[in-house]
N, C-alpha and C positions, 0 to 999 in steps of 0.2 A: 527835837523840833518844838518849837513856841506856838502855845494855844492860840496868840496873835499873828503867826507867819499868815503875810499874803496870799492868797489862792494860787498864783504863779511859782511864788519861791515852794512853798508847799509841794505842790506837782510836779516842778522841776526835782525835789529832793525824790521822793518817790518812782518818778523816772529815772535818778539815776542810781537807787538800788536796783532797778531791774536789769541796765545797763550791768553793772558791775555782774549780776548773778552771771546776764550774758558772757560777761565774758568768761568769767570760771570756768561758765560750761563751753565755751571755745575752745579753750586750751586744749584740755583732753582730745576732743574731737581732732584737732591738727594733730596731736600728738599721733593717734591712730592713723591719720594720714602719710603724717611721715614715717612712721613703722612699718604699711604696705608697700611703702616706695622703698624702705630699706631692703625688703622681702620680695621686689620686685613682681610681686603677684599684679598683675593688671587686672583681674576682675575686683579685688580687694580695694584696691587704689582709685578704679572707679566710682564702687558704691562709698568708700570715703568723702570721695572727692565731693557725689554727690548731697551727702548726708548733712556735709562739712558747707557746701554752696547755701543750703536751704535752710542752718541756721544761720548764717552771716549776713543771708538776706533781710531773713525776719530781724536781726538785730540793728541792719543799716534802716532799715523799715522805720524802728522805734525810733533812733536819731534823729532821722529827717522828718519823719512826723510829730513827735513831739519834743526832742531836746535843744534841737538846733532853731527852731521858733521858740522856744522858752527862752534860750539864753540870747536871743537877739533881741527879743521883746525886754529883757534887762538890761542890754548892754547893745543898743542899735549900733554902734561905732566897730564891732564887734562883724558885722557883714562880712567881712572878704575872708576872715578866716575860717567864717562858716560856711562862707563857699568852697571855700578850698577841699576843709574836711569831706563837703559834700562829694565834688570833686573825685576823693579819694575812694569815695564808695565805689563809683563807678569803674577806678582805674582797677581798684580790689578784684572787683566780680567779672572785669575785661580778662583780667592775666588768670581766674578761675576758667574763665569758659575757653582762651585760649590754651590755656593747659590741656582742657577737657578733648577739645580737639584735636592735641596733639594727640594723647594717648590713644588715640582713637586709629589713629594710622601708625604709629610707633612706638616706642618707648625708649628713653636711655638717656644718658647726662645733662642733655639741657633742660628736660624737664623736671627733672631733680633740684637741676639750680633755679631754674623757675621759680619752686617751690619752695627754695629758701629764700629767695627774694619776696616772693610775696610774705612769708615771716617774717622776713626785716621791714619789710614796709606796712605790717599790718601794725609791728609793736610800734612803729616808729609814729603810726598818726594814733594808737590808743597815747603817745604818752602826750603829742598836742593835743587832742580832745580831753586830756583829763588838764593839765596846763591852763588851758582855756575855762575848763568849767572852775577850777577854782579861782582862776582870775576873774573872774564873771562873779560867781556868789561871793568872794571879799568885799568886789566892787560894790556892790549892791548893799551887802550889809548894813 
């Protein structure tokens, strides 16, 4: 980072190491989620589930509050796909709670698959919001 970086580009860097730690610490966490779904234990699979919901939150938290206004604020042109990602957040934490519900009266294959769709679709918007943030800080450069 340059002693001269703007307050914004600054904060936006900063914001997305914490991002990034975020997600490190994501992986695991699914990863034991879908290990209790392999194990078919449903009290296991719950507290995952839960464990797994309340950091994703906190991490959509950080985006919407400070990533996605930083990089709109550099790159205002840049709106719909920040809507979109936003979007995402909400679609993310829809297919957790309905899952959450499912297990709750059942358990068995479609919430397995579920829960590799929401994996495909979680890697699929981290690789647009990384996409985005460095077509954003190039731009700006």
């Amino acid at each position: 980072m340059r002693a001269n970086e703007p307050g914004l580009r600054h904060r936006l860097r900063r914001t997305l190491r914490q991002i990034e730690e975020q997600h490190r610490a994501l992986r695991p966490l699914f990863e034991e989620l879908e290990g209790a779904f392999e194990h078919a234990e449903l009290a296991s699979i719950l507290e995952w589930l839960e464990r797994y919901r309340n950091a994703l939150e906190a991490h959509f938290t950080l985006e919407e509050d400070v990533l996605f206004p930083g990089l709109q604020g550099l790159d205002p042109a840049a709106e719909s796909e920040i809507v979109a990602l936003g979007c995402d957040h909400g679609r993310h934490l829809d297919v957790l709670a309905d899952l959450d519900s499912r297990l709750r009266g059942s358990f068995g294959r479609p919430e397995a698959e579920l829960l590799r769709s929401l994996s495909d679709g979680l890697q699929a918007h981290e690789r647009r919001e990384i996409a985005l943030v460095e077509r954003i800080l190039i731009i700006d450069s």
